[in-house]
C-alpha positions in Angstrom: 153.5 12.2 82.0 153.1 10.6 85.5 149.8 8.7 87.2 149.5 12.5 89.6 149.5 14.5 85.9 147.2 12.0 84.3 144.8 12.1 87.8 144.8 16.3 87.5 144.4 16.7 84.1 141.7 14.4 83.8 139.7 15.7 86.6 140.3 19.6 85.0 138.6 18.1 81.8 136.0 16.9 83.6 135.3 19.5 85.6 135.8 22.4 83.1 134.1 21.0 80.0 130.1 21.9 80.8 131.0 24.9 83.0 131.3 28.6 81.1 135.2 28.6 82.5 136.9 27.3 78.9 138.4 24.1 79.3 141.0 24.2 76.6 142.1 27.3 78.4 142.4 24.8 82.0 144.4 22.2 79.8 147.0 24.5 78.0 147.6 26.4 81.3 149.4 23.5 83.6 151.9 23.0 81.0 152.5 26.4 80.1 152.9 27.5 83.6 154.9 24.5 85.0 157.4 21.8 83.8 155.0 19.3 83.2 155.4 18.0 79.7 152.6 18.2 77.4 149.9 15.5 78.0 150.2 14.5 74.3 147.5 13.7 71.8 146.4 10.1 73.0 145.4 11.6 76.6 143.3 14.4 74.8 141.5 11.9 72.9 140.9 10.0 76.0 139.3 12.9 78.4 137.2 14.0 75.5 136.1 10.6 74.7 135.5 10.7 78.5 133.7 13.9 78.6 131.6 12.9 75.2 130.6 9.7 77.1 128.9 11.9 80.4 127.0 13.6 78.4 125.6 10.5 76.8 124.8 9.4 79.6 123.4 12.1 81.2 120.7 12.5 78.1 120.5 9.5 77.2 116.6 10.0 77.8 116.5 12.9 75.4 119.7 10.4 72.5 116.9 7.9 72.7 114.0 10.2 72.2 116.1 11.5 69.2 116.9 8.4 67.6 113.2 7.1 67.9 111.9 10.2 66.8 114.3 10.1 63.3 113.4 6.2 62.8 109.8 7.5 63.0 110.6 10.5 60.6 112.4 8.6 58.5 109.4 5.9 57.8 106.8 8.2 57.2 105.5 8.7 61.4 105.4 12.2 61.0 108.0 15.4 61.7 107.7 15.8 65.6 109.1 18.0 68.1 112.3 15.2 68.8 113.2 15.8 65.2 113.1 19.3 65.2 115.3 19.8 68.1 118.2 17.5 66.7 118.1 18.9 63.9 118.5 22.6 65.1 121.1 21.2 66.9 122.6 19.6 64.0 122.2 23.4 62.4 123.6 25.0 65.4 126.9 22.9 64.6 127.8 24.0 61.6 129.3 27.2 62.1 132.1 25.6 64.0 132.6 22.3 61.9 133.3 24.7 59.2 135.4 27.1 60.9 137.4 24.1 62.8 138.0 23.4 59.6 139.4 26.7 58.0 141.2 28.1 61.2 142.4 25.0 63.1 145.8 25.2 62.3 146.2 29.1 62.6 144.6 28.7 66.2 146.7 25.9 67.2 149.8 27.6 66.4 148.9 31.6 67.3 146.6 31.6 69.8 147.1 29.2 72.4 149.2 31.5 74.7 148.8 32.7 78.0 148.2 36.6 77.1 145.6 35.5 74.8 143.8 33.2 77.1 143.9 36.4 79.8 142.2 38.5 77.7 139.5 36.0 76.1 138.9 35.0 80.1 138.0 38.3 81.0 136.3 40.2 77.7 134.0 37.0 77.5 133.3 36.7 81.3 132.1 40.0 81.3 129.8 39.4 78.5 128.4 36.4 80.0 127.8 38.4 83.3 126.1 41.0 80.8 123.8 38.3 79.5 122.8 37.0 82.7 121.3 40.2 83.6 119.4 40.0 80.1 117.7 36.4 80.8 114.7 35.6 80.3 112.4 32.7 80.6 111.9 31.0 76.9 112.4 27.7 76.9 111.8 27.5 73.2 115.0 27.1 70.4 113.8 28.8 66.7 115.5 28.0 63.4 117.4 31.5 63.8 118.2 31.4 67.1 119.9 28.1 66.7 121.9 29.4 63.7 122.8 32.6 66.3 124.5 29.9 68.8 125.9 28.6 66.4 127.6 31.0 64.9 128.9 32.2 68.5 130.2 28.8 68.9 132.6 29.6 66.6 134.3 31.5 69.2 134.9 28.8 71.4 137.8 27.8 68.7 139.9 30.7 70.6 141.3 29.3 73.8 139.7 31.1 76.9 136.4 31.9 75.6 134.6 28.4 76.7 132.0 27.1 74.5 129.6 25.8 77.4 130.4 29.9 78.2 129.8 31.4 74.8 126.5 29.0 73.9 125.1 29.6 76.9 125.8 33.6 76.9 123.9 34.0 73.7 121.2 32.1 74.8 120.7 33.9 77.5 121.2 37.1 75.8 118.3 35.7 72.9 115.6 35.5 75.8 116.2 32.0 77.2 116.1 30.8 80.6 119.2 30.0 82.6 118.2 26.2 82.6 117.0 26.2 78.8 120.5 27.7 77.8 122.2 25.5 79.7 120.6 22.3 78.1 121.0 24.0 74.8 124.8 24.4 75.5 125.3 20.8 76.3 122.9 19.6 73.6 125.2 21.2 71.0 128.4 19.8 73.1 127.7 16.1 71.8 128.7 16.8 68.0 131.1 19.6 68.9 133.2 17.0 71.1 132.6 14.2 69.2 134.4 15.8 66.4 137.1 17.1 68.0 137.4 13.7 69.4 137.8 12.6 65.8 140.1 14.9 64.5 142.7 14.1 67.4 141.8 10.4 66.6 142.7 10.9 63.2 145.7 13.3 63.7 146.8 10.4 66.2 147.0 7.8 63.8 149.3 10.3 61.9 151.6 10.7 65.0 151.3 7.2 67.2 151.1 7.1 70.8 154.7 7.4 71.3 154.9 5.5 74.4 152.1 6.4 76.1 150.6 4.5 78.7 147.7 2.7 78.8 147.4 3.1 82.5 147.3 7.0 81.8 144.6 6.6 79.4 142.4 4.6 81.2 142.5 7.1 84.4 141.8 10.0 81.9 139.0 8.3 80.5 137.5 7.3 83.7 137.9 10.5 85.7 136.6 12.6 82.7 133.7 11.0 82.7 132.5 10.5 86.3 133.8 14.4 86.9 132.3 15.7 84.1 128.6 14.0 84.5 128.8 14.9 88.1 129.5 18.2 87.1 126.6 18.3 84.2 123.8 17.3 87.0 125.4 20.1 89.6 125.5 22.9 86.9 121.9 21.9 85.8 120.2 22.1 89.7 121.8 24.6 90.8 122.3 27.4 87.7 118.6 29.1 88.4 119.4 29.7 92.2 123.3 30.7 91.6 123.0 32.4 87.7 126.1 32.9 86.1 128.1 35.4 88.6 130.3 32.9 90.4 132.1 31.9 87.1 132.2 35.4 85.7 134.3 36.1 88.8 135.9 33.5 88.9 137.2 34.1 85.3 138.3 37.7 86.1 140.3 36.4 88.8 141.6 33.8 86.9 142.5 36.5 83.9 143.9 38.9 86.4 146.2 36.0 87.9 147.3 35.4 84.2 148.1 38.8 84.1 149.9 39.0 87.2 152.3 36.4 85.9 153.2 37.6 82.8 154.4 40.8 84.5 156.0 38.7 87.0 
């Protein structure tokens, strides 16, 4: 993989992690439709890590409110609303941790094509168009609701659904504000891409880098992460003024083009 790959790929990461367009889908697709080689396991470890890092960043206010709020919990200060929110988050994950777990390989090695990623791009952009119609404005996250997210979060395991998309879709279609789903959706990104972050880690140590450079690396890292909190703070001030529409059509255009040039 060359500097111009590295600079792309990076950038695509960035860009399509926190926006309801699938970024696994955006990664897969450059290789699969070109000669580029695949961008190997140390460069997807790097753009997540990149990507884990901007959203950090970008709530770092709400990380520390977290972690004060637990060291409060935790010595007797009381259960507060912090607490309750991590932990719902912490619920929310489940569902995919444990189905990661049971269906990662299967995925891996049956679903990553294009004709799947067509179809996923357009069946789950129309249901996030359908649940943008269906907002409303509850900024609140219950016990069940939480356990609903995460169970669609699940989905997000199949290349082309997105899981900023499918989060945020049945938020919206549980009552919630555009903004409140959106925060929800990148809330639950942290532990979702920091453990996919660790299973390539660890299936990296398996493997080795295999020559890859460090150069590479260190671009990935750096563009996912300025692209992708840049992208976080543009999604969040702008998604109640421009709702969901421009990336449901965008993904049927995208799924029609994938159609297109599998017929071609």
């Amino acid at each position: 993989m060359d500097l111009t790959q590295a600079v792309i790929l990076a950038l695509i990461q960035g860009i399509t992690e926190f926006l309801p367009i699938s970024s696994s889908a955006h990664l897969i697709l450059p290789s699969a439709l070109t000669d580029w080689p695949d961008q190997a396991l140390a460069f997807d470890v790097a753009v997540h890590l990149g990507s884990l890092v901007a959203v950090l960043a970008y709530f770092r206010r709400e990380i520390a409110t977290f972690i004060s709020g637990s060291a409060r919990f935790v010595t007797g200060g009381g259960y507060g609303p912090d607490v309750d929110l991590m932990l719902k988050v912490g619920l929310a994950t489940l569902p995919v941790v444990v189905a990661g777990f049971l269906f990662r390989d299967y995925i891996a090695a049956e679903l990553r094509g294009i004709a799947v990623i067509a179809v996923t791009t357009i069946a789950f952009g129309l249901l996030l168009g359908y649940a943008d119609r269906r907002h409303g404005a509850s900024d609140d996250l219950s016990w069940k609701y939480a356990m609903y997210i995460g169970f669609a979060q699940t989905l997000a395991l199949i290349p082309g659904t997105s899981r900023s998309g499918i989060t945020i879709t049945a938020a919206l279609l549980l009552g919630m504000s555009r903004t409140m789903a959106a925060r929800v959706s990148f809330l639950l990104s942290i532990p979702t891409i920091a453990g996919a972050a660790l299973l390539l880690s660890l299936d990296l140590i398996e493997t080795g880098i295999s020559g890859q450079k460090a150069l590479n690396l260190m671009v990935g890292f750096v563009l996912a992460s300025v692209s992708a909190y840049a992208c976080i703070h543009a999604f969040i001030q702008l998604v109640e003024r421009t709702g969901m529409m421009p990336y449901v059509i965008y993904r049927l255009v995208l799924g029609l083009v994938l159609f297109g040039l599998m017929a071609m």
